[in-house]
N, C-alpha and C positions, 0 to 999 in steps of 0.2 A: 077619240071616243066621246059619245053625248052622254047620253041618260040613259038607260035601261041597262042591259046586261054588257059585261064588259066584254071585248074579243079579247082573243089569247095572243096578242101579239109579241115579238120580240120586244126584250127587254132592254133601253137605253142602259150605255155606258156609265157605270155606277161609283164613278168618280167623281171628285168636287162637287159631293151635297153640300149645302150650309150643316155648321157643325155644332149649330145649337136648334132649339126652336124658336117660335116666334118672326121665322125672316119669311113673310108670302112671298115681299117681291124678288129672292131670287128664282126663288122654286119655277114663280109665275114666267120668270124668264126661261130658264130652263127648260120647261115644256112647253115654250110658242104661244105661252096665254098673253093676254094684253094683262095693262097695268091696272086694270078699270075690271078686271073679270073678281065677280065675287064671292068673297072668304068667309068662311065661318070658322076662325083657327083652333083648332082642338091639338094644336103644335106645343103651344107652351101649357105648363102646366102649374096655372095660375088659378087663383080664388076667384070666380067669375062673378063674386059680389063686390068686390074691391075697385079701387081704393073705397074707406069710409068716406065717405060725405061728407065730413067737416074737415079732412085735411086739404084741399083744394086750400079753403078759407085760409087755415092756418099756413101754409107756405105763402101766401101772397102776403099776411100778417110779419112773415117772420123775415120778407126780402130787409129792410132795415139790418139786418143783422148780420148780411155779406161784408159791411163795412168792417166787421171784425171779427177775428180770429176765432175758430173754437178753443176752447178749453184744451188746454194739453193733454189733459188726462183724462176727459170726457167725464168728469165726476158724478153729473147728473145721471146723465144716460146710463152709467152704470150701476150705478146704485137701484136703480128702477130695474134692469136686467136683476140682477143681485135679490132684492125682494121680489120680484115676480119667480125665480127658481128657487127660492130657499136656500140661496148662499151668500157668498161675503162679495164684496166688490171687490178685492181683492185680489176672487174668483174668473174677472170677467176681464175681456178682451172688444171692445167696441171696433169692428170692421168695416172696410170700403165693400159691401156684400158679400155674401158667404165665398165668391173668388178667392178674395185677399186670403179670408181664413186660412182656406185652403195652401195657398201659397205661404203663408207663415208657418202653420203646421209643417209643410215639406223642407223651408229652410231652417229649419230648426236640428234637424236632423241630415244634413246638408254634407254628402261625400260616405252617410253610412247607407245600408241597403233598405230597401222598402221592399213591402207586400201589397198587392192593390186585387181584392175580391172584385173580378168583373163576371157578369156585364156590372159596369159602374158609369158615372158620370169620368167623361173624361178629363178633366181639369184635373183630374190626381195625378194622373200622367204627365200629362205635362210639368205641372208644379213638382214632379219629381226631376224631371228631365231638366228642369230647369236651375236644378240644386246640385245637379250631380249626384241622385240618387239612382244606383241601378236597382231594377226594377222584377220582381219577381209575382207574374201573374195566379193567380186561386180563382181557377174556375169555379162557376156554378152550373149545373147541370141541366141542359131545358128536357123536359118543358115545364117543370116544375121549378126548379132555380133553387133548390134547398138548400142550406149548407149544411157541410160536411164536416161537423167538427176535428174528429181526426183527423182527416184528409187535409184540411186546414194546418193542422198544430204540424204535420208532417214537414207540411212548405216551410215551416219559420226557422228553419235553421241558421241562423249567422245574419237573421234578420233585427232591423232595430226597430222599426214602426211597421205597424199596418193599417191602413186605410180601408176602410167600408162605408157603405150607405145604410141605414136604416131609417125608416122605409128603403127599400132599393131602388133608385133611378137608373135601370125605365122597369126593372118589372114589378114594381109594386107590392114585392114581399116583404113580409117584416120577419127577422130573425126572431124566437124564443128570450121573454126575457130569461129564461131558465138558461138556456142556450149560451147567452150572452153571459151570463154572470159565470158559467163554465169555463168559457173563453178570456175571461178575465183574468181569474184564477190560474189559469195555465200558462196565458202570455205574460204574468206577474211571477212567475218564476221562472222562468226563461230570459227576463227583461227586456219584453217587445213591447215597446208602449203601441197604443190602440185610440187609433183617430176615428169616430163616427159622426160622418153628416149624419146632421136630424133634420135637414131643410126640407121634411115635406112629416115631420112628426105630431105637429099641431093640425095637420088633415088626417092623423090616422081613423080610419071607421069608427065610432062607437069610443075610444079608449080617449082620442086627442092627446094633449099635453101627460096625460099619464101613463103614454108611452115612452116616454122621452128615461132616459138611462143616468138624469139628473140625480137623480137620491144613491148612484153608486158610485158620485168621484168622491165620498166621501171615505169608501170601503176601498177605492184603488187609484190609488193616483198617479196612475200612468194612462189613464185615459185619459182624453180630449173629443171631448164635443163640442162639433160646430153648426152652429146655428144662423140660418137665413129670414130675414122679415121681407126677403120680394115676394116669395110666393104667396101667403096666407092674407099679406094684407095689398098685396099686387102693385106692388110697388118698384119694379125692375130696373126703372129708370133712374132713382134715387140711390139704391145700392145703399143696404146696410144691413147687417150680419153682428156674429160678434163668436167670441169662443168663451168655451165655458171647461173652468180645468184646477186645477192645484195652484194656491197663489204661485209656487216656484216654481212650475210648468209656464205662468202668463209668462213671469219676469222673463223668462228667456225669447219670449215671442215678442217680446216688446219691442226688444234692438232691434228686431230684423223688420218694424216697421217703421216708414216713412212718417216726418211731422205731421198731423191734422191732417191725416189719411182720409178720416171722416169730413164730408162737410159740416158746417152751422145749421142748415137746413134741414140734413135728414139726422142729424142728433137731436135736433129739437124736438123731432116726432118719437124719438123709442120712447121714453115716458107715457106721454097721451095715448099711443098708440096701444101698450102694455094696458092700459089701464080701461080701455073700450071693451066692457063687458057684451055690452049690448052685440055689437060685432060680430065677437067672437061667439056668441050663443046663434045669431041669424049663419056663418058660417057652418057650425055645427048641425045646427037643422037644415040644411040643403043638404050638406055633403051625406047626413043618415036618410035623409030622402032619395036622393037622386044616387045616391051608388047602387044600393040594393037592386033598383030599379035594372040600370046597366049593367048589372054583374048578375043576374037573370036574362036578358035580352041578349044580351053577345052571343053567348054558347048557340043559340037558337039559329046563328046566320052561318053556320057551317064552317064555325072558327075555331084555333085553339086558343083557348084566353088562359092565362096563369092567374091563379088567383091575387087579387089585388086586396091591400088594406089601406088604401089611400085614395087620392082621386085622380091617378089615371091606370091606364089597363097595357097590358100587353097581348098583343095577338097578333093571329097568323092565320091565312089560311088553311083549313086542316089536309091532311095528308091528301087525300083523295083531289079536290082542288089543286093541290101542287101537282098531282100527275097529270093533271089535264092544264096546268099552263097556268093556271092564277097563282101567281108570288105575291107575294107581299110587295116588292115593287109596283106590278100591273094595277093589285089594288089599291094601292099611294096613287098611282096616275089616275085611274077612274074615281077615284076619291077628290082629289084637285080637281078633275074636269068636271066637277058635279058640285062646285064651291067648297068642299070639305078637304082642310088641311091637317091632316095628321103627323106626328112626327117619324122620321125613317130612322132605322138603327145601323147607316153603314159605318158611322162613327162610334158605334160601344163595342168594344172589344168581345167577341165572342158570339156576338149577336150576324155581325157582317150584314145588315140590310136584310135577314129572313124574317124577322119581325115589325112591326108597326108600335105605333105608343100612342094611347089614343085617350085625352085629358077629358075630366068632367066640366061639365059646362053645367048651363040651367037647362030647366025641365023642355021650353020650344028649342033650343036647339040641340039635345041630346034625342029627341024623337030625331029632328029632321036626319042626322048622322045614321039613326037607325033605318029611317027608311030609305036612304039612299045605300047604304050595305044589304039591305033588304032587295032592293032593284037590281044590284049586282051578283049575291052568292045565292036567290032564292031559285 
């Protein structure tokens, strides 16, 4: 397939995708593309203003300090985590990127049962798999993806944690804080502690960081939030995260991690990085610019989009296109062969590859994505 409208052709064997985003070159291998064929990646779902400017400077400033150890207890860094949420460092868990989080959160809990609201990021699953936690899935409903709070409290029977996203990766919903604080209260007397990624919380639309469910481990301390710094300040490669929870929740997360987990490197950066206003405000003014933008323009190319409070989108071809042959696969392939790489959902539980996940960029290349969906679904 070239450029213009796509053929309905059969649909490639829908095994062995890459199971995150961000990989072109397997994809590109995948469908016969050369190495050199090119990418506009709307796959990962990263702050396309990032990294800031001055960190470049700062790691090459701070190579000197490979010579020696970090801090055992990352004192620094955390204290800075600790004042920028309005809690104690006591509070705070400094992480190899929100992975690890995740995987300490699961070993913590290690041999009793878990709950995992999908579609979710899949790393929960495994980090449960990896603990020996069997595993009890809470659907969300498409095409809307709401939760259910009964429907929910009903699964947790003989349950000890349960894991969710908010924002949700990949559909972009944000739970109720009303909602949430419900769900507290209930898995707080049942005693089912309650793990929430917030790794896309500081991108929510309009709200940002006062989304984030920080101001209620004070009211329940059986929750756990975990926080990622790759996406907002696009930093993947560096990996650094951290958890945020009841000092007597960290302490038990601590043994189950490895010495100087963190490097020297990307602990030097949470501090400066926390404290770039400037940043975070040019962040916020793209993301309330250019989502609006896209979250009006989708509907309009014959898609179903779930509403989104973040910066990427979920969609689908709508019904009427599926009965004539356009999946969401064919559109991922006509999408690639037209340089645009979105990410596939055969990896999220629940989703099985009917969907797309399609990340916000800047303003030239959020048009070009448009008019090449425009070329295919008009």
């Amino acid at each position: 397939m070239g450029g213009g409208k796509v053929s309905y052709k059969a649909e490639q064997c829908v095994s062995h995708w890459p199971s995150h985003g961000g990989q072109p070159a397997a994809l590109l291998k995948r469908f016969g593309l050369p190495d050199a064929h090119p990418i506009e990646d709307f796959s990962a779902n990263l702050n396309p203003l990032g990294p800031p400017e001055w960190v470049a400077n700062a790691l090459t400033t701070s190579i000197a300090s490979l010579a020696h150890y970090p801090a055992p207890d990352y004192r620094v860094a955390r204290e800075a985590i600790a004042a920028y949420h309005g809690v104690t460092p006591e509070q705070v868990l400094l992480t190899n990127g929100g992975a690890e989080a995740i995987f300490l959160a699961a070993a913590r809990y290690a041999g009793k049962r878990a709950a995992i609201v999908t579609p979710g990021f899949g790393e929960y699953a495994r980090a449960c798999r990896a603990h020996r936690l069997p595993i009890t899935y809470i659907a969300l409903s498409a095409p809307t993806f709401e939760l259910d709070l009964d429907a929910l409290m009903a699964s947790l029977k003989d349950i000890s944690v349960l894991f969710l996203c908010r924002p949700n990766n990949p559909t972009a919903t944000l739970i109720p804080l009303s909602t949430m604080q419900a769900l507290l209260a209930r898995t707080a007397a049942i005693g089912c502690d309650v793990v929430v990624d917030e790794a896309f919380v500081d991108m929510t639309v309009e709200e940002g960081e006062r989304a984030s469910l920080t101001p209620l481990l004070a009211e329940y301390p059986h929750l756990l939030l975990l926080r990622s710094m790759t996406k907002f300040y696009t930093l993947p490669g560096l990996r650094v995260g951290y958890v945020l929870a009841s000092s007597a929740i960290i302490q038990t997360l601590v043994v189950h991690q490895p010495p100087w987990s963190v490097n020297q490197m990307a602990a030097a950066l949470v501090a400066p990085l926390l404290r770039d206003a400037v940043f975070a405000e040019q962040t916020r003014s793209w993301l309330n610019q250019q989502h609006p933008l896209m979250a009006a323009s989708l509907p309009t190319k014959e898609l179903d989009v779930v509403t989104s409070t973040t910066n990427f989108f979920l969609v689908r071809p709508n019904n009427t296109l599926r009965e004539r042959g356009l999946t969401s696969n064919v559109l991922f392939e006509h999408l690639l062969r037209n340089g645009i790489l979105v990410r596939h959902t055969h990896n999220f539980a629940g989703l099985d590859g009917d969907w797309v996940r399609i990340a916000l960029r800047g303003a030239t290349a959020n048009q070009r994505l448009l008019k090449v969906l425009n070329d295919c679904l008009c």
